[in-house]
N, C-alpha and C positions, 0 to 999 in steps of 0.2 A: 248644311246642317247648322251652322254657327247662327244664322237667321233664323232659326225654328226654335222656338223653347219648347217646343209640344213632344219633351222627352223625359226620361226616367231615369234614375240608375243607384244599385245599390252595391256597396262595400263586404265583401266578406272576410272571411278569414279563408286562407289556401286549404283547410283541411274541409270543405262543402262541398258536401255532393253537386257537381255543376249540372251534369245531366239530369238533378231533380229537380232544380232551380228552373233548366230548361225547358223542361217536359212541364211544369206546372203554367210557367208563363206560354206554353203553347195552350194547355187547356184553358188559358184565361183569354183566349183569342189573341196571342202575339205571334208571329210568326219569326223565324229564325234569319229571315233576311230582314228583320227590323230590331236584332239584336249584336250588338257588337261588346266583346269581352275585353280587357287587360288583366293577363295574369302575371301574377311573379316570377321571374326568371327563376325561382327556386320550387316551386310551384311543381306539383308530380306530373302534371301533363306538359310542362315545360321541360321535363326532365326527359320524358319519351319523345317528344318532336326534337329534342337536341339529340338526343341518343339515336333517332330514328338512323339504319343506316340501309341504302338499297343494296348491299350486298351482303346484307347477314343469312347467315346459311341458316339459322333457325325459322324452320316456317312459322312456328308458333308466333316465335315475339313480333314476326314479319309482317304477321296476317293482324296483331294486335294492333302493331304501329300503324297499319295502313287504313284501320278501319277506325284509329280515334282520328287520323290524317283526313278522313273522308268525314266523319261527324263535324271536323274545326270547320272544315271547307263550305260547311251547309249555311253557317253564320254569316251577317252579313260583314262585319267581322271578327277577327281576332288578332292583338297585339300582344307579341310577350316580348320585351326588351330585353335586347341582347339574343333572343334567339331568331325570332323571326313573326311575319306576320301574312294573315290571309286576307285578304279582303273579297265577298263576292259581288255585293252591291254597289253602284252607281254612285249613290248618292253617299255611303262610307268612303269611297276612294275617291272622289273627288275632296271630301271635308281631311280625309287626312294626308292627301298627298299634298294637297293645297298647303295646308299647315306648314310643311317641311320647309316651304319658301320662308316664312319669317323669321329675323334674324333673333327677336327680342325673345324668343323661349325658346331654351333649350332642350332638348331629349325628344320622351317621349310624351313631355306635358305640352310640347306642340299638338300634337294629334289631339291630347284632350280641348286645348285652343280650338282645335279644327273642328269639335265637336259641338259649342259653344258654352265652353266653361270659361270662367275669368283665369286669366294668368296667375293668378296666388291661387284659384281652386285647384288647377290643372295640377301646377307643381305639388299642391299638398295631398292631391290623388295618387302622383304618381309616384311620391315620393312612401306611401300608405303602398300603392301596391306592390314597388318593387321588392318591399322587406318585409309583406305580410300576406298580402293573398289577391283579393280580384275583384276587380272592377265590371258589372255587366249593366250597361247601357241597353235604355230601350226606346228608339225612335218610333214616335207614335203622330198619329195623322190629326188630330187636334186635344187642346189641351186636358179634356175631361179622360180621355183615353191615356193621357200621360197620369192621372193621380189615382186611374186602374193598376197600371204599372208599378207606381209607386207601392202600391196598399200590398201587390202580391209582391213583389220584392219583400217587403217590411214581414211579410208572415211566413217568408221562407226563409227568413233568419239574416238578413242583412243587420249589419252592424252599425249603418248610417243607410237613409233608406228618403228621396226625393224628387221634386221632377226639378226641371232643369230653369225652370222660371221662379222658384223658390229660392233655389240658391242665386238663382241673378241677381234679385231683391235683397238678401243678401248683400252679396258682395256690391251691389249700389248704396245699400245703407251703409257699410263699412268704410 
């Protein structure tokens, strides 16, 4: 991943409908194992995967918990720090387990590292999601296809809204 700029990703606030954010980037031709999330540990889907418990005698909440469990699981990934994270894709799990090896960034702005954001992006993303809301990454197969991404990100209410070769330029001019 960190070798591809040919990606997206947009900032929101933890109160966004993410299944609409989803569902729109599916109808713009993205597929869900070419999208990976960071929510905030405070975050209400954070809150059920931490709450989630396999021995709740409630079937209702059981059947809830299991079925947003099985939505997270369809991504290619999803990180929420401090609670846990899914990965299904090859090529997310190698970029962010890889990550976990370097020593120079901490947390979970490694993973953003592994993603190919600079070391001052990563921390200022994650330091944005832990205390506000969510980060959804879109790896896309070349770069005209990342500034599709961008545009439906930016129209479904992102608060910062880029491809990932933007901000490199960026953080190279800084």
């Amino acid at each position: 991943m960190a070798s591809s700029p040919a990606a997206a990703y947009g900032m929101f606030s933890q109160n966004v409908a993410l299944n609409d954010i989803v569902h729109t980037l599916n109808q713009a031709g993205f597929d869900n194992q070419d999208i990976c999330m960071m929510l905030s540990p405070t975050h209400p889907i954070a809150s059920l995967v931490r709450d989630a418990n396999l021995f709740n005698s409630e079937r209702e909440s059981s059947a809830v918990t299991a079925g947003l469990i099985g939505w997270l699981s369809e991504f290619g990934a999803v990180m929420i720090p401090t609670v846990g994270f899914f990965i299904r894709s090859q090529a997310f799990f190698h970029a962010l387990m890889v990550s976990r090896e370097d020593p120079a960034v901490f947390g979970n702005a490694r993973a953003l590292v592994g993603l190919g954001f600079s070391e001052h992006e990563a921390e200022r993303f994650e330091n944005h999601v832990r205390h506000f809301g969510a980060l959804v990454y879109v790896s896309c197969g070349e770069s005209a296809k990342s500034l599709w991404a961008r545009e439906v990100l930016h129209n479904t209410g992102a608060e910062e809204a880029a491809t990932l070769a933007e901000r490199l330029n960026v953080a190279a001019v800084a």
